[in-house]
N, C-alpha and C positions, 0 to 999 in steps of 0.2 A: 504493500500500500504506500511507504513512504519511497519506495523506488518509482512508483507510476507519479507520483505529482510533478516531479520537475520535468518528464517527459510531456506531460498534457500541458505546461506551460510554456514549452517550447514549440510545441505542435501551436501555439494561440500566438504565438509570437506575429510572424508574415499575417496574418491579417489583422493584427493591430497597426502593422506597419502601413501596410495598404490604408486603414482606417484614416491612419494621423497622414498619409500622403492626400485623400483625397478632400479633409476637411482644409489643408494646407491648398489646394488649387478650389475650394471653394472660397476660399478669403480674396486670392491672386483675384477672383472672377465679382467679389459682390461690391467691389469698389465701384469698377468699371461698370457693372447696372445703375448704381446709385448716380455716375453720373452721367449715365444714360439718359434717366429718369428725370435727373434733374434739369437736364438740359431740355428735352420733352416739354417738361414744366414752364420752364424759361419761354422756350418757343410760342405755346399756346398764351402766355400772359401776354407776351410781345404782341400776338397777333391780336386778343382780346383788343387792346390801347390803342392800336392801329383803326379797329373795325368801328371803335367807338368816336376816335378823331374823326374821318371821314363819315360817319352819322351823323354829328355835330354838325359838321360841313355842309353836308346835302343839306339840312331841315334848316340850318339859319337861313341858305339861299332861299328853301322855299318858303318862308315867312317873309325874308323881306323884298321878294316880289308878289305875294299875294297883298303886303301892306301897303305897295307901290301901286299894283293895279287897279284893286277893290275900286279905290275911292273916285277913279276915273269913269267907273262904269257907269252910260248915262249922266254923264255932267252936264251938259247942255239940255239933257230933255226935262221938259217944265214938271212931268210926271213927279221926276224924283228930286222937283227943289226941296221936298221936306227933307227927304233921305240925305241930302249935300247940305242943308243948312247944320251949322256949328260947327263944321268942321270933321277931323277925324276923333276928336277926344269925345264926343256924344254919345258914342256907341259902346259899350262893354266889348262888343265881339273885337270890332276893330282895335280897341287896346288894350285887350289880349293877344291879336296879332301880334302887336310892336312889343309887349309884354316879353314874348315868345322868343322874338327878334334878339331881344336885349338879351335873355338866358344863354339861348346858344351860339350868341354872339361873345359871352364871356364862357360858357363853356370850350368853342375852341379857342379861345386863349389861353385858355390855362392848359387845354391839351400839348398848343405850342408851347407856350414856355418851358411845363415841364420837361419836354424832351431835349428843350438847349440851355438852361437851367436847371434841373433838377428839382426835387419837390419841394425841399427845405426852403428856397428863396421863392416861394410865390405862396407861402401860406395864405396872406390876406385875401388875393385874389379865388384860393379856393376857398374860402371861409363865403367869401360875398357869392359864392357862385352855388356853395349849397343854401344858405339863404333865402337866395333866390329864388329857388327851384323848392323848397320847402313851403315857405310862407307864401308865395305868391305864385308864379309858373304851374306849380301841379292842381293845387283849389282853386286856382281862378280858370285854368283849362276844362277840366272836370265838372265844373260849376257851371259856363257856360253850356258844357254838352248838355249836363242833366237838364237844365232848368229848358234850355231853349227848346228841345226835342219834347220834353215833358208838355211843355204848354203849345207849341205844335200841335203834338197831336190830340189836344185836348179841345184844341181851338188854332188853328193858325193865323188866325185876324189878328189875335192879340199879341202875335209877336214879330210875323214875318206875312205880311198881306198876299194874298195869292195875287195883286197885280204885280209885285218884284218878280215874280216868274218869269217874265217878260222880257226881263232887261238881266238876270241873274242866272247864266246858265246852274244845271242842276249839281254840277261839278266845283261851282264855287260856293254853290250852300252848304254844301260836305266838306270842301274845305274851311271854310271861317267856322261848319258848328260843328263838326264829326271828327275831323282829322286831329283834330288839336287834341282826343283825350288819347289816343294809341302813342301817338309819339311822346307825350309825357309819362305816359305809363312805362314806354319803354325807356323812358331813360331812365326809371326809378330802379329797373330789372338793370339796365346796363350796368350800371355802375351805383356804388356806397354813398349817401348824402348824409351829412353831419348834422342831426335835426338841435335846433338849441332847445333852452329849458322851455317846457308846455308853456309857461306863462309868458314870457319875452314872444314867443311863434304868432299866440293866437291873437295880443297884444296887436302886431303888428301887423297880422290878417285883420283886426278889425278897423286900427286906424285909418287901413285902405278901404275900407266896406264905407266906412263913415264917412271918407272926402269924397267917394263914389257916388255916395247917397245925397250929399249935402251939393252935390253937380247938377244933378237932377233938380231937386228942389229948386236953385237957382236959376236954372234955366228956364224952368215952369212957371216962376215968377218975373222970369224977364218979357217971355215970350206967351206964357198962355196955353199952351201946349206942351204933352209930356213927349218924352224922346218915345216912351213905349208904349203901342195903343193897351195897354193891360192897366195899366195905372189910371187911365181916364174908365175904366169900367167898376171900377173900387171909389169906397169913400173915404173920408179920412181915414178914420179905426182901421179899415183892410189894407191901408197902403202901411200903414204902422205894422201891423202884422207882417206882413209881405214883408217890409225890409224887418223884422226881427227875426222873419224864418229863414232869410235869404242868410243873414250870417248865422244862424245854428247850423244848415246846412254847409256853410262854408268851412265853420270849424270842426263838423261831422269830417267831413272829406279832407281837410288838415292830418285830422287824427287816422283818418284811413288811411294816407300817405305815412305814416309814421309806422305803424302795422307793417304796411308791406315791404320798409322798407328796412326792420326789425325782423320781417320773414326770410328777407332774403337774404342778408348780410348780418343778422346779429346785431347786437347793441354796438352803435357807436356812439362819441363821446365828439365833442367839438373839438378840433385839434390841439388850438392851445391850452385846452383842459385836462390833455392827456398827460401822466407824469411821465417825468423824463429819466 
């Protein structure tokens, strides 16, 4: 019995040997995956930044020729002096166009910069850029789909007269009230936005609801006439409601952006709040 043990451990020897040979060309080999992978990695975020600049790109061009064209259509004809009186600030749709214009006119800036700067030196400008697209860009997009399509087709008198048909092909009403909530949506999906504290966001979602509301009033009392045939079918009390529902919804749909934006990316933090 004590003669057979050193034999069966020498019979175990070569395939221990083989063992420690081949965990030794498993190490030579899991370097080389890692930075296979990693590079893999590298590639697809590269490509991500790329697909998102050139996004930015396209939809700033197409806001600010739809902000350029719109307000030409029908200028001369007497039909739509109401529709061209006050200008382009009258309209919610229209300045949210230019609204739109202004986001992804700083979003690709900060696309550029980063890539010839680096992220560190352009914090501010990404600071104002989620901001942007937090408190005003995504609820005010969203806001004009629901409400405009809502009262549509509840009534289209009251917000969009079946005689603009006329003069409005069906491709620009899908533009200025459809198109605006997909591509805010997807920039929410694109890419991370730095929501600030709920009270600072909604704050300054309503300070714009208020100089928006207080435009209206102004203008009705200048002219006599409200921008939206909705308001002239309301009385006092309804129109009060009306604008007090208009920002609960506004800051419903705030808070929806904050959700989605928590689903997709996890909690974040505003940059300069983050410790270092």
């Amino acid at each position: 019995m004590s003669q057979g043990m050193p034999l069966a451990v020498l019979l175990q020897v070569p395939s221990a040997l083989a063992e420690l040979s081949s965990l030794s060309r498993e190490k030579r080999w899991l370097p080389g995956l890692r930075g296979k992978t990693e590079s893999k990695h590298t590639a697809s975020k590269t490509m991500t930044k790329t697909t998102t600049c050139i996004y930015h790109f396209l939809v700033l061009n197409w806001y600010i020729f739809l902000y350029s064209y719109i307000p030409h259509i029908g200028k001369d004809n007497e039909k739509l002096k109401e529709f061209h009186d006050g200008g382009r600030s009258k309209y919610l749709t229209l300045l949210n166009l230019l609204l739109q214009a202004v986001f992804f006119g700083v979003a690709c800036l900060d696309d550029v910069l980063k890539k010839i700067r680096g992220r560190k030196d352009i914090k501010f400008i990404t600071s104002f850029r989620d901001l942007l697209f937090t408190t005003l860009a995504f609820p005010v997009s969203t806001f004009v789909f629901l409400v405009f399509w809502s009262l549509f087709y509840y009534d289209r008198s009251l917000v969009y007269p079946k005689g603009l048909d006329d003069f409005f092909p069906a491709w620009v009403n899908h533009a200025m009230h459809t198109s605006i909530f997909p591509f805010s949506l997807m920039e929410a999906i694109l890419r991370p936005h730095h929501y600030p504290p709920k009270k600072l966001g909604l704050s300054l979602l309503g300070a714009c609801n208020l100089v928006y509301i207080v435009s209206i009033l102004w203008r009705y009392s200048q002219t006599g006439s409200w921008v939206y045939p909705v308001f002239a079918s309301l009385n006092t009390l309804g129109i009060i409601i009306f604008f007090s529902a208009s920002y609960i919804l506004s800051a419903g749909i705030y808070l929806l952006g904050e959700k989605i934006n928590h689903w997709k990316w996890g909690t974040t933090v505003k940059p300069w709040m983050k410790k270092k």
